[in-house]
C-alpha positions as CSV (number, residue, x, y, z in Angstrom):
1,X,-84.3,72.2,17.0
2,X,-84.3,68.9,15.3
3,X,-86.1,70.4,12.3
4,X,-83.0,73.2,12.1
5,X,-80.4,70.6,12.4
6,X,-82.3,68.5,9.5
7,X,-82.2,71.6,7.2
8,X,-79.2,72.0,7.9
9,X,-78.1,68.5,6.8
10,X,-80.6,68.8,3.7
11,X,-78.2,72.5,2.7
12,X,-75.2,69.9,3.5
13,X,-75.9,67.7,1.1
14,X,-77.0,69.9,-1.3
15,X,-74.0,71.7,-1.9
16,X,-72.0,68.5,-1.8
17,X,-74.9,67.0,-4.3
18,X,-74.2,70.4,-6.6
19,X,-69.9,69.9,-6.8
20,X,-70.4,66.1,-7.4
21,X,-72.2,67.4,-10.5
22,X,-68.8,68.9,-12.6
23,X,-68.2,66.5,-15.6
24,X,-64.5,66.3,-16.4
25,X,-62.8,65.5,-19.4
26,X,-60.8,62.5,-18.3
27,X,-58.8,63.3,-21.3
28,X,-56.8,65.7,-19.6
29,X,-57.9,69.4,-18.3
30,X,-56.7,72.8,-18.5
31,X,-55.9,75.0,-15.5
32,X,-58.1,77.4,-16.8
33,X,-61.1,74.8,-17.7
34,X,-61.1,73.8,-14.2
35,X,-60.8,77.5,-12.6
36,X,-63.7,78.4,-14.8
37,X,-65.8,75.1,-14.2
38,X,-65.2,76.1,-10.1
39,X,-66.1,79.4,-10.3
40,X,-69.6,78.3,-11.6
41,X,-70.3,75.6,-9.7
42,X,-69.8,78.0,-6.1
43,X,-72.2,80.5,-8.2
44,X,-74.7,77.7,-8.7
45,X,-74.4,76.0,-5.1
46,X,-74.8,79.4,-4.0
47,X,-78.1,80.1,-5.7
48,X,-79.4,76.0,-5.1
49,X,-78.8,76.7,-1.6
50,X,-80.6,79.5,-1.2
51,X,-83.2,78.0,-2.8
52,X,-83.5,74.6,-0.8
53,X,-83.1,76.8,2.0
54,X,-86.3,78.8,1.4
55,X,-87.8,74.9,0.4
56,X,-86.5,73.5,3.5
57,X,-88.1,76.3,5.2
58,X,-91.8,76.2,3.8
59,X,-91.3,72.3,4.0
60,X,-90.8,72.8,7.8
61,X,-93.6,75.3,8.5
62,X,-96.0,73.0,6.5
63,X,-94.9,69.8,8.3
64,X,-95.3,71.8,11.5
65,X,-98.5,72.8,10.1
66,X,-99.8,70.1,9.2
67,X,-98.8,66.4,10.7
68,X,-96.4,66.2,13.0
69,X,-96.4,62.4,12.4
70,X,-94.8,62.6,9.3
71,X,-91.3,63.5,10.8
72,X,-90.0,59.6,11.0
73,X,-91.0,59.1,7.1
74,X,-89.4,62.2,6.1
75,X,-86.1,61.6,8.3
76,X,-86.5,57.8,7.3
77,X,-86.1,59.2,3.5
78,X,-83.5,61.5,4.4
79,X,-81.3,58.9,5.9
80,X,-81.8,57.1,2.7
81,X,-81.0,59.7,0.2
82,X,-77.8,60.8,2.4
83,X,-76.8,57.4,2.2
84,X,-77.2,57.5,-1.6
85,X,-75.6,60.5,-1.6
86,X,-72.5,59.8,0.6
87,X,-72.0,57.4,-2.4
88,X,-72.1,59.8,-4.5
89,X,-69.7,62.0,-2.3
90,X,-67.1,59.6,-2.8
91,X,-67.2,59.0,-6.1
92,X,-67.1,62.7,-6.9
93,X,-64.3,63.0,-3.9
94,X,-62.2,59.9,-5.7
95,X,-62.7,61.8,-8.9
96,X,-61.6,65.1,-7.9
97,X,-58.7,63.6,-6.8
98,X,-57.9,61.9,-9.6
99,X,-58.1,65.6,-11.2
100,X,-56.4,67.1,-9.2
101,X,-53.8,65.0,-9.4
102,X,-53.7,65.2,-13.3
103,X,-53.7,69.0,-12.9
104,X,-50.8,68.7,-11.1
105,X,-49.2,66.5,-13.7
106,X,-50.1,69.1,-16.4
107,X,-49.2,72.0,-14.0
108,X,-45.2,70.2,-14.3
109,X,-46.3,69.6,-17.8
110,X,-46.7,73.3,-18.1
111,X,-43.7,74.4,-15.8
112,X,-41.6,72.0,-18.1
113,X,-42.8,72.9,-21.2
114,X,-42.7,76.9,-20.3
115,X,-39.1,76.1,-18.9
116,X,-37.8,74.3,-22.2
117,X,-39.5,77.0,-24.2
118,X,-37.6,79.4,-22.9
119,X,-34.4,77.5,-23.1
120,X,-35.3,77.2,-26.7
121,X,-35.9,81.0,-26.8
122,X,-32.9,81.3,-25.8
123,X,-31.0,79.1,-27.5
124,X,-33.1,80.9,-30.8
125,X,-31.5,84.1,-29.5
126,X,-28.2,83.1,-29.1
127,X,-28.4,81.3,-33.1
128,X,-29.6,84.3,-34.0
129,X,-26.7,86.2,-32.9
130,X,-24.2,83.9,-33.8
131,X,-26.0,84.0,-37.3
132,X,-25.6,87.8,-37.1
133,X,-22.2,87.4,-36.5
134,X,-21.6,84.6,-38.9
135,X,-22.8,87.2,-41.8
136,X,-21.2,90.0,-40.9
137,X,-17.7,88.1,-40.9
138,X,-18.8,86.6,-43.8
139,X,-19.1,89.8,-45.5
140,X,-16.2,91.2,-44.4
141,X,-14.4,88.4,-45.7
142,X,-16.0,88.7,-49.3
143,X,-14.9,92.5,-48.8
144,X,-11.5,91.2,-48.2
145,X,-11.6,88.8,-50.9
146,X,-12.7,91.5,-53.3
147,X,-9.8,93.8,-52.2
148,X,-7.4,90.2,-52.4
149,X,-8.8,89.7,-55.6
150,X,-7.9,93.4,-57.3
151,X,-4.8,93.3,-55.7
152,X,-4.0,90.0,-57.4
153,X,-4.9,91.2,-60.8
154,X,-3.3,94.7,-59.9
155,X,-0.1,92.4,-59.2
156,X,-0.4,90.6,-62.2
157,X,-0.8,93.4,-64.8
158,X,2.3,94.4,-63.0
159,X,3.9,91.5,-63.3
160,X,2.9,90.9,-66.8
161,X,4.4,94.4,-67.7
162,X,7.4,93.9,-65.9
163,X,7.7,90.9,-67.8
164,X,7.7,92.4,-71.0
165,X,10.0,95.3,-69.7
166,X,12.5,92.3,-68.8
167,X,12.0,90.9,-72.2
168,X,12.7,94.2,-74.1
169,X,15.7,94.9,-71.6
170,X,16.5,91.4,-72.6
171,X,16.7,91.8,-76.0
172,X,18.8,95.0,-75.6
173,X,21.5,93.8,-73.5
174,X,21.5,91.2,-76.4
175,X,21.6,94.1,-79.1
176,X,24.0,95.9,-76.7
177,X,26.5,93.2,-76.3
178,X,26.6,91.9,-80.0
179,X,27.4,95.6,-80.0
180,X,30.5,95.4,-77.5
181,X,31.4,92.5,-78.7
182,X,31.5,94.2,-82.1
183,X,33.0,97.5,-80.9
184,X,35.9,95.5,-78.9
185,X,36.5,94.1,-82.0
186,X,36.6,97.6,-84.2
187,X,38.9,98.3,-81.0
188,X,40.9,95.5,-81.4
189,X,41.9,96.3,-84.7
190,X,41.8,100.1,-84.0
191,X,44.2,99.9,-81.8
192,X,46.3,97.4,-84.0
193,X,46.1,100.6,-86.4
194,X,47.2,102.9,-84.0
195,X,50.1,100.8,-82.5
196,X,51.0,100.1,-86.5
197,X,50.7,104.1,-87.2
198,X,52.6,104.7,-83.7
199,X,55.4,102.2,-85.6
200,X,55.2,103.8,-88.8
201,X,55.5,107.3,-87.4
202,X,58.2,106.3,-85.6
203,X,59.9,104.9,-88.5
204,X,58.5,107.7,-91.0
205,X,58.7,110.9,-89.6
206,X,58.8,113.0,-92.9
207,X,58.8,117.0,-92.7
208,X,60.9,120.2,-94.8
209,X,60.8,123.7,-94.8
210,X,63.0,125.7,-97.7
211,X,62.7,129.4,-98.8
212,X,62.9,130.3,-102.8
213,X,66.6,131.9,-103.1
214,X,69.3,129.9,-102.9
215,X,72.4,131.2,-100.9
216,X,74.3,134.4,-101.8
217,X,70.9,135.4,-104.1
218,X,67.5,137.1,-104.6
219,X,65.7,139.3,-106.8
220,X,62.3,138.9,-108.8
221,X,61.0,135.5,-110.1
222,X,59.1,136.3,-113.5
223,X,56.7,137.3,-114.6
224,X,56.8,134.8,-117.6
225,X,54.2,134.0,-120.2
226,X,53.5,130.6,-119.0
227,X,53.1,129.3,-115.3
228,X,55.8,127.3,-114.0
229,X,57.0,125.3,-110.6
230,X,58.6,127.4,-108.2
231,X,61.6,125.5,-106.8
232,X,62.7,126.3,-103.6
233,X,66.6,125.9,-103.6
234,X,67.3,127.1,-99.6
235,X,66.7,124.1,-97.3
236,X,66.1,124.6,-93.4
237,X,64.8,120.8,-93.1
238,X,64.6,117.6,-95.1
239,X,63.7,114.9,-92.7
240,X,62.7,111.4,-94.6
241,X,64.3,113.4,-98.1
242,X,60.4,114.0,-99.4
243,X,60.9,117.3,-100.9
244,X,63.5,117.3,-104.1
245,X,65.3,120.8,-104.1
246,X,66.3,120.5,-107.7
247,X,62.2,120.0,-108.8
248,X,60.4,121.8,-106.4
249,X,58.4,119.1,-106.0
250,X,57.0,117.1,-102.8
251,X,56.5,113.0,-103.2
252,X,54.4,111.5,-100.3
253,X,56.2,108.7,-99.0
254,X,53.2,107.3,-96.9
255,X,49.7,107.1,-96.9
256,X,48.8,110.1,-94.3
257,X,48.0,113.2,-93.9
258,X,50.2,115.9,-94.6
259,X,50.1,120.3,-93.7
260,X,51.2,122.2,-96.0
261,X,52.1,125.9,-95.7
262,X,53.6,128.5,-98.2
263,X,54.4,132.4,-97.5
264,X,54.8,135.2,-100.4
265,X,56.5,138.2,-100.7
266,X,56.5,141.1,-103.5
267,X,57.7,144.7,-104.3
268,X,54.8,147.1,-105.5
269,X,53.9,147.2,-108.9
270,X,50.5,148.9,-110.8
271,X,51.2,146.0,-114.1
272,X,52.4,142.8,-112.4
273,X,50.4,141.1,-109.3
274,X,52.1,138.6,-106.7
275,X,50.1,135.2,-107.1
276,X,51.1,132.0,-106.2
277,X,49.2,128.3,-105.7
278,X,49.6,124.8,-104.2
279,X,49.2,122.2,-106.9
280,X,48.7,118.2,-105.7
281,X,48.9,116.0,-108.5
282,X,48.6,119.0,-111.3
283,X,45.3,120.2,-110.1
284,X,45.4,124.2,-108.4
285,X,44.2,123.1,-104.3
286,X,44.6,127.1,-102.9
287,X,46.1,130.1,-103.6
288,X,47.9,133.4,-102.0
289,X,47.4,136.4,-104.1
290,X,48.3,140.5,-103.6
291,X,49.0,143.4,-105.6
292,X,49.6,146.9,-105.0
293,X,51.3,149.5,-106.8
294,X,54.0,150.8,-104.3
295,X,55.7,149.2,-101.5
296,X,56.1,145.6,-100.3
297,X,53.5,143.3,-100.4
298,X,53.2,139.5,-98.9
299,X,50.1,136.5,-98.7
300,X,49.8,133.4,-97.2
301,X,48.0,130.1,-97.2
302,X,48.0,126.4,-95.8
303,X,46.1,123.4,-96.1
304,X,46.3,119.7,-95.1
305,X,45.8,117.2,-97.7
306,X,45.4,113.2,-97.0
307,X,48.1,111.6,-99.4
308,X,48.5,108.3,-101.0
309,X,52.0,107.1,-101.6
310,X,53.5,109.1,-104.7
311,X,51.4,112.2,-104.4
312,X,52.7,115.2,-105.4
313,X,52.5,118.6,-103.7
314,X,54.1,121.9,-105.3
315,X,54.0,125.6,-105.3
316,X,53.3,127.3,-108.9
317,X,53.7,130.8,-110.3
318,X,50.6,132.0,-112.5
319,X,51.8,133.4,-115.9
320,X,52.0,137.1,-115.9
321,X,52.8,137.2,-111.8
322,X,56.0,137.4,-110.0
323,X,57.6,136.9,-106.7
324,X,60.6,138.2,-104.2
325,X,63.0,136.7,-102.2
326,X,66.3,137.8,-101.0
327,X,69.0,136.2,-98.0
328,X,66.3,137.6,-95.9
329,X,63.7,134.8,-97.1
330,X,60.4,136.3,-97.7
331,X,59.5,133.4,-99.3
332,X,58.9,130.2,-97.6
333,X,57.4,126.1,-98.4
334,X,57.0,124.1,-95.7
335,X,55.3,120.8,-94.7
336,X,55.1,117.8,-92.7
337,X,53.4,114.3,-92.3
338,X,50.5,115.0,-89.1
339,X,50.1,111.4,-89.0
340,X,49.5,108.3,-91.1
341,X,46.8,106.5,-92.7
């Protein structure tokens, strides 16, 4: 039995012998280092004591064998070596705790480390976002600055034409009231014209009528060989005396402008045509002509003439023609200022 219990002991020791044999970095260890360092040490304990088991084993059938004497030597060794090795023990137990306990410092290390890390990865997301976010506003507000940017020159091509378009209206209303001022003036004086030809037509209302046969006679004028003035000697109207009944002749007393109108009358005859004409200042202005053999025959005519002061107007009979009037008056000469000048 005591043999067993000394085997036992020797195993003991052994295995104790076998962990106390792990060299450690005492610069620091990794979780996995150490997990990997354990898992071979229990595979080699496992193995050594198997093996000192089967020595112990022989070792004890030998002693048993051969001296029994030899018991206190060997146990006195024993005691000696598990002395020796409870030394050892405790330095390997004061070093395992000394790694353990700086596992435990790198195992908060770790936590730490793993916890910052992900605060970081975090705080790398959220930048990243916020980045995201950053650009995209940033280029919707170049978009928008674009779109600012074409409207601004859009407004100032605008503006720029509306300028000029002011300008040139500018320079119109300019044109325009140098105009006015121009036409109010031609108005001015217009209507200093008009209120002076208002006064002088007022004052110089000049018209007469008169027919070719003087009271209680008639018959045929001509024909003669050479033209001459027909005077009409039968006034209706003489107003402002412009027509002379003795003459035949008209004399424009104004500057104006003057209608004239003259009628004709004549019995039929093959040889001897019916042609008067208005003369102003000697010089033939229209004319009334008709001839037929049989019957009566008439013409008429009528101009308006602008007159200066001491124009003449008058009717005269063309050599070779002639002309009827009785107390009936076929025969008429009339005119009348329209207006002055």
């Amino acid at each position: 039995m005591r043999m067993k219990s000394v085997v036992s002991l020797l195993v003991l020791l052994h295995c104790c012998l076998s962990g106390a044999q792990v060299h450690i970095d005492r610069d620091g260890v990794s979780v996995n280092e150490i997990q990997q360092v354990d898992y071979e040490d229990r595979e080699s304990r496992g193995k050594d004591i198997q093996t000192d088991k089967q020595r112990a084993e022989a070792a004890l059938t030998h002693s048993q064998q051969t001296c029994q004497p030899d018991i206190h030597t060997v146990l006195r060794e024993m005691s000696t070596m598990m002395a020796e090795q409870r030394v050892e023990l405790r330095h390997t137990k004061t070093e395992l705790g000394a790694m353990e306990a700086r596992l435990r410092d790198s195992e908060s290390r770790l936590t730490d480390s793993e916890s910052r890390l992900a605060a970081s990865e975090r705080q790398l997301t959220d930048s990243e976002s916020r980045l995201t976010d950053s650009e995209s506003r940033l280029t919707d507000s170049e978009s928008r600055l674009a779109a600012n940017e074409r409207q601004l020159t859009d407004s100032e091509s605008r503006l720029t034409a509306s300028e000029s378009q002011v300008e040139e209206l500018s320079k119109m209303n300019e044109a325009q009231a140098v105009k006015l001022n121009s036409m109010e003036t031609r108005s001015n004086i217009t209507e200093s014209h008009v209120e002076v030809l208002k006064r002088n037509s007022q004052d110089r209302k000049v018209a007469f009528s008169a027919s070719l046969a003087a009271p209680g006679q008639g018959g045929n004028t001509g024909p003669f060989n050479t033209g001459i003035t027909l005077v009409y000697r039968h006034i209706y109207s003489n107003i402002g005396n412009a027509y002379n009944p003795t003459t035949g002749i008209f004399t424009a007393p104004v500057r104006g402008l003057y209608l004239f109108r003259f009628y004709m009358y004549g019995e039929g005859d093959s040889s001897v045509p019916i042609t008067t004409a208005l003369h102003k200042n000697g010089h033939h202005v229209a004319v009334a002509h008709a001839h037929q053999a049989t019957g009566g025959t008439n013409s008429s005519n009528g101009v308006s003439l602008l007159l200066e002061v001491g124009d003449v107007v008058y009717m005269y009979l063309w050599a070779g023609n002639k002309i009827y009037d009785s107390e009936y008056h076929h025969s008429t000469f009339s005119g009348h200022l329209l207006f002055t000048m």
